[in-house]
C-alpha positions as CSV (number, residue, x, y, z in Angstrom):
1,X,9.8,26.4,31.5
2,X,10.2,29.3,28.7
3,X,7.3,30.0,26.6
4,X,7.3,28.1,23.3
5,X,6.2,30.0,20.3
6,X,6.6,26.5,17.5
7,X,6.6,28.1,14.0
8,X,5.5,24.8,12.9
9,X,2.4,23.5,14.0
10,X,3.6,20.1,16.7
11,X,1.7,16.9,16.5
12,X,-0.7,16.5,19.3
13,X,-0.3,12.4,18.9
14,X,-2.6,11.8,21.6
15,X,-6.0,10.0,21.9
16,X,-7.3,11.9,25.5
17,X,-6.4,14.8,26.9
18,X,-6.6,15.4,30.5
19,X,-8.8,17.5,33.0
20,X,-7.9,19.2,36.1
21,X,-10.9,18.5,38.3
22,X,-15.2,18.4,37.7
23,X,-15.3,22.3,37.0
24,X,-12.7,21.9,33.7
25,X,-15.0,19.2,32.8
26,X,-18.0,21.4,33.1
27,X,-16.1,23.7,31.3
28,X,-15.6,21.3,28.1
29,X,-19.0,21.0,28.0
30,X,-20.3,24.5,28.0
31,X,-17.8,26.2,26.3
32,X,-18.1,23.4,22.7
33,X,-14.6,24.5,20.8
34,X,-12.5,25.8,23.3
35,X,-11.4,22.3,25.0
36,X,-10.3,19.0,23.8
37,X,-11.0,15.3,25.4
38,X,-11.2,12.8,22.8
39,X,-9.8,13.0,19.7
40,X,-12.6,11.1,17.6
41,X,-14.3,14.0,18.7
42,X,-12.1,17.4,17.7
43,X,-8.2,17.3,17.8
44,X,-5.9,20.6,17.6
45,X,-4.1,18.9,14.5
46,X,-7.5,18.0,12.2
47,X,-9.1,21.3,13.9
48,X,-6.0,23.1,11.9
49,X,-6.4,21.0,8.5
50,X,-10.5,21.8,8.7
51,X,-9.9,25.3,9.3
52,X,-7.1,26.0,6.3
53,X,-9.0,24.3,4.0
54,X,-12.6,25.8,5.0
55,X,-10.3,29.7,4.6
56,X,-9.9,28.9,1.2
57,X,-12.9,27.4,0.5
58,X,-15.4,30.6,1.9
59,X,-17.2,28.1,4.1
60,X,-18.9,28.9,7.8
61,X,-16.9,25.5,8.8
62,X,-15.2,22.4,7.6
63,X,-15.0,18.7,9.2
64,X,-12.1,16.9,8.2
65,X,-12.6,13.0,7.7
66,X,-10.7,9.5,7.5
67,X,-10.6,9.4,3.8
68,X,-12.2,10.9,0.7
69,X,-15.5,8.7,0.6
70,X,-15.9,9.0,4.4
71,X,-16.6,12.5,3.5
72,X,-18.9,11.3,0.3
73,X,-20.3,9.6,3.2
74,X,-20.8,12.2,5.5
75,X,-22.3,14.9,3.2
76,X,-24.6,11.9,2.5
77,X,-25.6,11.3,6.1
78,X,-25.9,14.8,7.1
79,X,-29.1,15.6,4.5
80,X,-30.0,12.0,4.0
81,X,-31.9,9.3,5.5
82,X,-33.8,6.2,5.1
83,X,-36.6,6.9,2.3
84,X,-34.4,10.1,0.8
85,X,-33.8,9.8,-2.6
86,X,-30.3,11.6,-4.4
87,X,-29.6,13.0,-7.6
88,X,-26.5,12.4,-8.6
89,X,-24.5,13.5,-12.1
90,X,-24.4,10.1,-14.2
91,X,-20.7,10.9,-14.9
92,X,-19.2,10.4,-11.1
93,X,-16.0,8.7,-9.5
94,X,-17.0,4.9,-9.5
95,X,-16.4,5.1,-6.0
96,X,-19.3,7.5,-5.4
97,X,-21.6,5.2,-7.7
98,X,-20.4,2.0,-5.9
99,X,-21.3,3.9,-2.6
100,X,-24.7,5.1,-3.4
101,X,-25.7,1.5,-5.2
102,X,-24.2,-1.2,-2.7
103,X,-24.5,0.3,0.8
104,X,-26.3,3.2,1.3
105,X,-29.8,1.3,-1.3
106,X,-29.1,-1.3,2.3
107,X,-30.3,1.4,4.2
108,X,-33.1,2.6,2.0
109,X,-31.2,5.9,0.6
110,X,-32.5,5.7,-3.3
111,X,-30.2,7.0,-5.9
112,X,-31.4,8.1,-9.7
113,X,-28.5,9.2,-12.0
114,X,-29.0,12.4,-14.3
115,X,-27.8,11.9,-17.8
116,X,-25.7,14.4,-18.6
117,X,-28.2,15.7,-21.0
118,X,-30.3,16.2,-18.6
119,X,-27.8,18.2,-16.1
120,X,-29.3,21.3,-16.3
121,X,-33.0,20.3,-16.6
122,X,-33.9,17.1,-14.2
123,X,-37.3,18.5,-13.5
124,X,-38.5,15.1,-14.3
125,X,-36.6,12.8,-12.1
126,X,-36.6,15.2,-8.6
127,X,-39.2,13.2,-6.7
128,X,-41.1,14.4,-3.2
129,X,-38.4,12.8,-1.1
130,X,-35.5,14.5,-3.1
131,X,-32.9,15.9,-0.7
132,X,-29.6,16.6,-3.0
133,X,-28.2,16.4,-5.8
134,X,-24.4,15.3,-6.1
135,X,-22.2,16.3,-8.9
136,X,-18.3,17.1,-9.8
137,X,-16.1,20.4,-10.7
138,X,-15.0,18.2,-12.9
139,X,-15.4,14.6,-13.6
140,X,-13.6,11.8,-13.6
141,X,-12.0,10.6,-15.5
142,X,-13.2,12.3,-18.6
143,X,-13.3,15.8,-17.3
144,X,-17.0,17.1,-18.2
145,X,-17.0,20.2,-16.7
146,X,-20.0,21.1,-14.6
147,X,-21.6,24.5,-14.5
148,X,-22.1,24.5,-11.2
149,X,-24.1,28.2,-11.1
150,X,-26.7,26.8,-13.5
151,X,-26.6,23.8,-11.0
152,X,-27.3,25.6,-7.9
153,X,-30.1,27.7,-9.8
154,X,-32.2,24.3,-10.1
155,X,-31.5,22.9,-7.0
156,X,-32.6,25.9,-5.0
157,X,-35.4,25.9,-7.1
158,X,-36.7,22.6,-5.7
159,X,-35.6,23.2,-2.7
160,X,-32.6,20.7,-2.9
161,X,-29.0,20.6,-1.7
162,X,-26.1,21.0,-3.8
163,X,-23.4,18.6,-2.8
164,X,-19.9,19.4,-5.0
165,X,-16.8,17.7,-5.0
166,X,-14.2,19.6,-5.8
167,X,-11.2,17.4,-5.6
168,X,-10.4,18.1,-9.7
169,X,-10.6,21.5,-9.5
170,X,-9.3,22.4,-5.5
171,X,-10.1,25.6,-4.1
172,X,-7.2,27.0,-6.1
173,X,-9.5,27.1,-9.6
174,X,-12.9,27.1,-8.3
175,X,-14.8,28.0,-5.2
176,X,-18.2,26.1,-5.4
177,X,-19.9,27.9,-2.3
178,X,-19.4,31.3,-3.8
179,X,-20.8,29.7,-6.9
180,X,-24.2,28.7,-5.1
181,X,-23.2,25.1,-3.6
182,X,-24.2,24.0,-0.2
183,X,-21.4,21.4,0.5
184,X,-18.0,21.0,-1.3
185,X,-16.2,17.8,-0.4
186,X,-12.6,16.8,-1.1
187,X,-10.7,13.8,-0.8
188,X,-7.2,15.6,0.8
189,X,-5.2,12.5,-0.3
190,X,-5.6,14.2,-3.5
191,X,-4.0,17.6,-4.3
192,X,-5.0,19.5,-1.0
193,X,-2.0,17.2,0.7
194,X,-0.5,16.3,-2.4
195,X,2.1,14.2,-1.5
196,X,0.5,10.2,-2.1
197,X,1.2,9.9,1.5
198,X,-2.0,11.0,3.4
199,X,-5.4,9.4,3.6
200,X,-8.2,11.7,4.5
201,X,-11.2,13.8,3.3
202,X,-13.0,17.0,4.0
203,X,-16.4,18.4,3.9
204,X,-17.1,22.3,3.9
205,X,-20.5,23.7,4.5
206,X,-22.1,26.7,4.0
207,X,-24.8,26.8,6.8
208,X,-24.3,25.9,10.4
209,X,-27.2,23.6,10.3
210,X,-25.5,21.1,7.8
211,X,-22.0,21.7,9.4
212,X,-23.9,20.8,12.8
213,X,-25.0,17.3,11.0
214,X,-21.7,16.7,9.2
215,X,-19.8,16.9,12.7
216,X,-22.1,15.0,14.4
217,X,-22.3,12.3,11.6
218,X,-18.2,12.0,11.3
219,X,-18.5,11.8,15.5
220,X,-20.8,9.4,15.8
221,X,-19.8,7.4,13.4
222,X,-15.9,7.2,13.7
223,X,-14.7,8.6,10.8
224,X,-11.9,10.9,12.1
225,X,-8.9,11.9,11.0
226,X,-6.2,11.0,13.1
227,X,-3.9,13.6,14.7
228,X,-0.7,12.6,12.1
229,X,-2.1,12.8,9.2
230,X,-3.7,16.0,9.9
231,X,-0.9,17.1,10.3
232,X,0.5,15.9,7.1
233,X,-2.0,17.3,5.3
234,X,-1.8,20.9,6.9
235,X,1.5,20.5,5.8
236,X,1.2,19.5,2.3
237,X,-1.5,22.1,1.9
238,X,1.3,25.1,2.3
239,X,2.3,24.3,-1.2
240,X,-1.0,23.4,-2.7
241,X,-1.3,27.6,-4.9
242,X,2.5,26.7,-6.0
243,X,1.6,22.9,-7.1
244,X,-1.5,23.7,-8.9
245,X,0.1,26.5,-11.3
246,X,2.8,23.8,-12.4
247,X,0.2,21.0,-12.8
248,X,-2.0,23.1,-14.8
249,X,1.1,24.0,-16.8
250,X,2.4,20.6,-17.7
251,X,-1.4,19.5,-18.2
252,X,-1.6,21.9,-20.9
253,X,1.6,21.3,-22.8
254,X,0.5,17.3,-22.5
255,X,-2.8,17.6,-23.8
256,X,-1.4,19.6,-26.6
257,X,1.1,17.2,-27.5
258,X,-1.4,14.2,-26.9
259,X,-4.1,15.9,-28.8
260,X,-1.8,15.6,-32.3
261,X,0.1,12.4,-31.6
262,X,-0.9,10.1,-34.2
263,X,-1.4,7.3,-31.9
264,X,-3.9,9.0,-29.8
265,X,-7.2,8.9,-30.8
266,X,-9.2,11.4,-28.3
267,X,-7.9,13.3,-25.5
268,X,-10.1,15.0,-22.8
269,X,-8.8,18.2,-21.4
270,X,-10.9,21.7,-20.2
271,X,-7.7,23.4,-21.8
272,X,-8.0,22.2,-25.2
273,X,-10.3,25.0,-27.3
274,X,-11.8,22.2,-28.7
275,X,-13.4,20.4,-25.2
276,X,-16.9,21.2,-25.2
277,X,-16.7,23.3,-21.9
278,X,-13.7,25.3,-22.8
279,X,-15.0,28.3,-22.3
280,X,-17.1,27.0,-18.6
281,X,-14.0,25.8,-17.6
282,X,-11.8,28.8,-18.7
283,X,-14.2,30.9,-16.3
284,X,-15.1,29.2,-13.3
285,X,-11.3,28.2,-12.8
286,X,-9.6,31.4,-13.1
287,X,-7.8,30.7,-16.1
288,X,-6.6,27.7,-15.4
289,X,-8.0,23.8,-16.1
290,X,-6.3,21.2,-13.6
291,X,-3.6,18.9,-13.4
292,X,-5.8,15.9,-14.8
293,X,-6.5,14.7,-18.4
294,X,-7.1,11.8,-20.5
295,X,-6.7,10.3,-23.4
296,X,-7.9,7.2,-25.8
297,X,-5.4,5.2,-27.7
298,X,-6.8,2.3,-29.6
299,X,-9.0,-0.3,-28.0
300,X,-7.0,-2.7,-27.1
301,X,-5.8,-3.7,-23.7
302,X,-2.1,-5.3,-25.2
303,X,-1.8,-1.9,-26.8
304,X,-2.2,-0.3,-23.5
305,X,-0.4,-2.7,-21.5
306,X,2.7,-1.8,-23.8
307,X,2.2,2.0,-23.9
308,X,2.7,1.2,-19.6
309,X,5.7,-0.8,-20.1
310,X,7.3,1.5,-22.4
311,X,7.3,4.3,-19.1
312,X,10.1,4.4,-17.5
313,X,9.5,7.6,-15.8
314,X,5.6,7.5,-14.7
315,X,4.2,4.8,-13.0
316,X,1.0,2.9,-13.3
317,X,-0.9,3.9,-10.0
318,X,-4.5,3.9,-9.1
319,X,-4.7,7.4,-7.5
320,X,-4.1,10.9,-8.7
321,X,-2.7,14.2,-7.8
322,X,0.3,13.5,-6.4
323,X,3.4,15.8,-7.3
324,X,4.9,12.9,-9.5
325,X,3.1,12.8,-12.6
326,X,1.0,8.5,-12.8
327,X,-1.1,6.9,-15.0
328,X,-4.2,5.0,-14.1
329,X,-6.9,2.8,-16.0
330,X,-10.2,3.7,-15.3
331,X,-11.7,0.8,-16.7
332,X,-9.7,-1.5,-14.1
333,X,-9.8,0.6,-11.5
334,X,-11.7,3.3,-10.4
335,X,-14.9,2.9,-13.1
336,X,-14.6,-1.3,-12.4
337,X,-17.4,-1.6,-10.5
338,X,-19.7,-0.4,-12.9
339,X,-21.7,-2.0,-15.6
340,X,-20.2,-2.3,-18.8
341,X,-23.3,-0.5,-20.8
342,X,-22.6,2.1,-18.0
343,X,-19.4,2.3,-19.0
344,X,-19.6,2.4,-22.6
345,X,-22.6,4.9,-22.0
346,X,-20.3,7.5,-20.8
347,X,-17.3,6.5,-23.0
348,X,-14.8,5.0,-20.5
349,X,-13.6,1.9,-23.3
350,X,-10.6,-0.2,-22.6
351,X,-7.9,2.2,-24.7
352,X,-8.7,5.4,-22.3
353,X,-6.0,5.9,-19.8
354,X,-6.2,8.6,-16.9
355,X,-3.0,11.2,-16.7
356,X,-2.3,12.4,-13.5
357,X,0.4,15.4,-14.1
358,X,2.5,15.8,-11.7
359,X,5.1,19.0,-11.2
360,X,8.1,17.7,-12.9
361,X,10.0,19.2,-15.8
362,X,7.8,19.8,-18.5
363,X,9.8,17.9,-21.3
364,X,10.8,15.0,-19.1
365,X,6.9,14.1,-18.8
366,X,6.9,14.0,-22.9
367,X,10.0,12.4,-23.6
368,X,8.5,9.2,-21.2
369,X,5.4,9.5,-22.9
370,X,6.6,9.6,-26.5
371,X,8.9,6.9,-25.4
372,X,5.6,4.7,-24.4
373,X,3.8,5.5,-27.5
374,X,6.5,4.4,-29.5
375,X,5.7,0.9,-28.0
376,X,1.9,1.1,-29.3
């Protein structure tokens, strides 16, 4: 057979691989990294993914995972245990929250949430059994932009990990580790694949010790990523410098628009001079502030029900970051589970709607959306 040089990366579909006899075996075991057998346990496909994304992340080491919260979960795992007690930023994806309060409380992992007030000095609420604090680039869905230097400052100072998901920002804008983080997460459904047809996640650490714990928490537990879908990924991550620079674009132009439509009565963007972390965000993402925004029109679910079916263009789906531009309703969706003083706490009211821009032509995106403001 000739030798095969694939520009392309092939699919290693496959749940085993075979051994020649005891002494390959023997081989797996002492040589950890250079052999595959089971691929819950490494795969050449999600050993590519981990690697790309840890390359543009400055990490010693990446584990790629099933989905975005089985990396929440595996960050978790990998400092926590029963008694530990997190930090985590009181503006978060619902997810997170939902995570923290319903299953990991069951196995006696305590959660406090930091006002936002408080982000910066949460002396007060780090208690003996403290382990990490877990916070967002930026959050969703109302974009509050974390300074994540600051951050790191006060964790190291109580001797604390820095957890940071950086699905918002990707590694394009902002590279927590070099900023002082000790784990950045990502779900890769999101922009690093970028294509609404992948569901995975990724954790990158910045000591060996933690990325020791990470991969044996994502092996032990079961929460691979499986051989196609790495491979998707890898894929989609080609494009991801590209993608950004157009979603930031058309983010920009949107919030501008949005931010003097008469029917809109706040919108939330890092590229507005008016957001309150302009400046932060202007800084820590090299220029640019993301593909996501949102915006408040009145509050009044009708009124946002016909803003949706006024679209013809962008859909109404509960996810983000795909190259076509969506909409989504954090009230209905990814804030639902929490309370409604929590919600109205941190300003997430039944008129804001989440804007996902996507990579099309600029003016197309505001001819739909004047076209479904016209029905408010």
């Amino acid at each position: 057979m000739p030798h095969i040089k694939p520009k392309a990366t092939p699919i290693f579909q496959t749940s085993v691989f075979t051994f020649d006899d005891l002494n390959e075996l023997e081989l797996y075991f002492e040589q950890p990294g250079q052999r595959y057998m089971y691929s819950r346990y490494a795969n050449p496909n999600s050993d590519e993914l981990a690697n790309e994304v840890n390359e543009l992340e400055g990490g010693i080491g990446a584990v790629v995972t099933s989905s975005g919260m089985s990396a929440i979960l595996t960050a978790i795992l990998a400092i926590c245990k029963a008694g530990d007690h997190v930090l985590c930023a009181e503006e978060i994806y619902g997810g997170s929250a939902a995570l923290l309060n319903q299953e990991l409380s069951r196995i006696g992992i305590e959660v406090t949430y930091v006002p936002s007030e408080a982000t910066y000095t949460f002396d007060a609420l780090v208690q003996p059994n403290t382990q990490l604090f877990l916070a967002e680039t930026m959050s969703n869905p109302l974009l509050l932009v974390f300074d994540i230097r600051k951050l790191a400052e006060q964790t190291k100072q109580h001797g604390i990990k820095l957890v940071i998901d950086n699905t918002f920002a990707t590694p394009v804008l902002t590279n927590p580790l070099s900023l002082g983080a000790d784990i950045v997460i990502h779900s890769v459904t999101k922009y690093l694949s970028g294509h609404s047809d992948v569901t995975a996640g990724v954790v990158v650490c910045q000591a060996d010790e933690d990325l020791q714990r990470v991969q044996k928490v994502m092996l032990t537990y079961g929460l691979n990523l499986s051989p196609f879908e790495s491979w998707l990924a890898a894929r989609g991550l080609k494009t991801l410098r590209l993608r950004m620079k157009q979603h930031c674009l058309n983010a920009l132009a949107i919030a501008e628009y949005l931010e003097n439509h008469q029917k809109v009565e706040q919108v939330w963007y890092p590229g507005l001079t008016n957001h309150a972390q302009h400046r932060l965000a202007f800084e820590q993402g090299n220029g640019y502030f993301g593909g996501m925004l949102s915006f408040r029109i009145k509050d009044d679910a009708e009124a946002v029900n016909r803003f949706m079916q006024g679209l013809e263009q962008i859909p109404f789906a509960p996810s983000l970051a795909g190259v076509s531009t969506s909409i989504s309703y954090p009230l209905g969706t990814s804030h639902r589970s929490l309370s409604k003083e929590q919600q109205q706490k941190i300003g997430i009211t039944v008129g804001v709607i989440r804007l996902s821009v996507g990579i099309e032509e600029t003016e197309e995106l505001l001819t739909d959306l004047e076209r479904g403001l016209s029905k408010v």
